[in-house]
N, C-alpha and C positions, 0 to 999 in steps of 0.2 A: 299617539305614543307608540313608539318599535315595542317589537313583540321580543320575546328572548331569543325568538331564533333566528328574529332578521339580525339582531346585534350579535351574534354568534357568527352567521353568515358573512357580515361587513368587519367583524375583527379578523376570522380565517385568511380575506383579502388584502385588510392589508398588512398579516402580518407575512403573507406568500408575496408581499409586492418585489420583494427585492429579488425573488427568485427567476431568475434569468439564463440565458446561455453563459453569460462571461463568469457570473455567480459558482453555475455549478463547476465550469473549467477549474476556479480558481482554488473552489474545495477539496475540489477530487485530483489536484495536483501539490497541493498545502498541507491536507491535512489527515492523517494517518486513521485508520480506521482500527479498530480492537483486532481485527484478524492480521492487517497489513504490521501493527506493532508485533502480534506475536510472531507473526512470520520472520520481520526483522531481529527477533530474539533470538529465536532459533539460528539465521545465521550470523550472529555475531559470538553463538555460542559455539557452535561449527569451526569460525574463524580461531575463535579461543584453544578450542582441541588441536588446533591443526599448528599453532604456531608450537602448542606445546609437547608438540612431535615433531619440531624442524620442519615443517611443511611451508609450501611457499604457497599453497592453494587449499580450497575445501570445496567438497561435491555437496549438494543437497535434492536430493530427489523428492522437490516440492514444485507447485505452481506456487510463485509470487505475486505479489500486487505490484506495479508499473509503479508506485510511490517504495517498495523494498527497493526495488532495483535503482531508480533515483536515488535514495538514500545512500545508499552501497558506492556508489557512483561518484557522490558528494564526497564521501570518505576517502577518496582516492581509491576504489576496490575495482578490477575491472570484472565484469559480469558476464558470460556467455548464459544464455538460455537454451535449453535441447527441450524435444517437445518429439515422442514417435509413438508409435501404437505398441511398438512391443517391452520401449522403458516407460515409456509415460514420461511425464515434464522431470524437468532437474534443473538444477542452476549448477554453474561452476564458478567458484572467485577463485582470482586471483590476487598477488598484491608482490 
């Protein structure tokens, strides 16, 4: 008879079996993270301020997640990224 922690051992395995390279590509390109969602909040609330000043763009002196800037993208936004030691990162939309 298995002991509880070989059945613990052989469920951990095969519940990691699916876990792979193409696995993790597919997650971390699909699907939005709690930081990556509020990051997207934040510029879509930016976007909001800006249209409601006649603006054709909005700055955001944040670092994004590669899944905000896809997102934005999807939207039809175009996205610059600035990145320097003396501003620190930022994003620019356009639209």
């Amino acid at each position: 008879m298995a002991k509880f922690n070989d059945r613990y051992k052989i469920n951990i395995i095969m519940e990691n079996k699916n876990v792979n390279a193409e696995w993790a590509r597919k997650v971390a390109n699909t699907e939005m993270s709690s930081t990556a969602a509020i990051q997207l909040e934040e510029c879509l609330n930016k976007i909001k301020d800006a249209v409601g000043r006649n603006e054709m763009n909005a700055h955001l002196r944040i670092k994004v997640e590669p899944i905000v800037i896809k997102e934005l993208k999807d939207r039809g936004f175009k996205v610059a990224e600035h990145d320097n030691q003396y501003d620190g990162a930022s994003i620019n939309i356009t639209w």
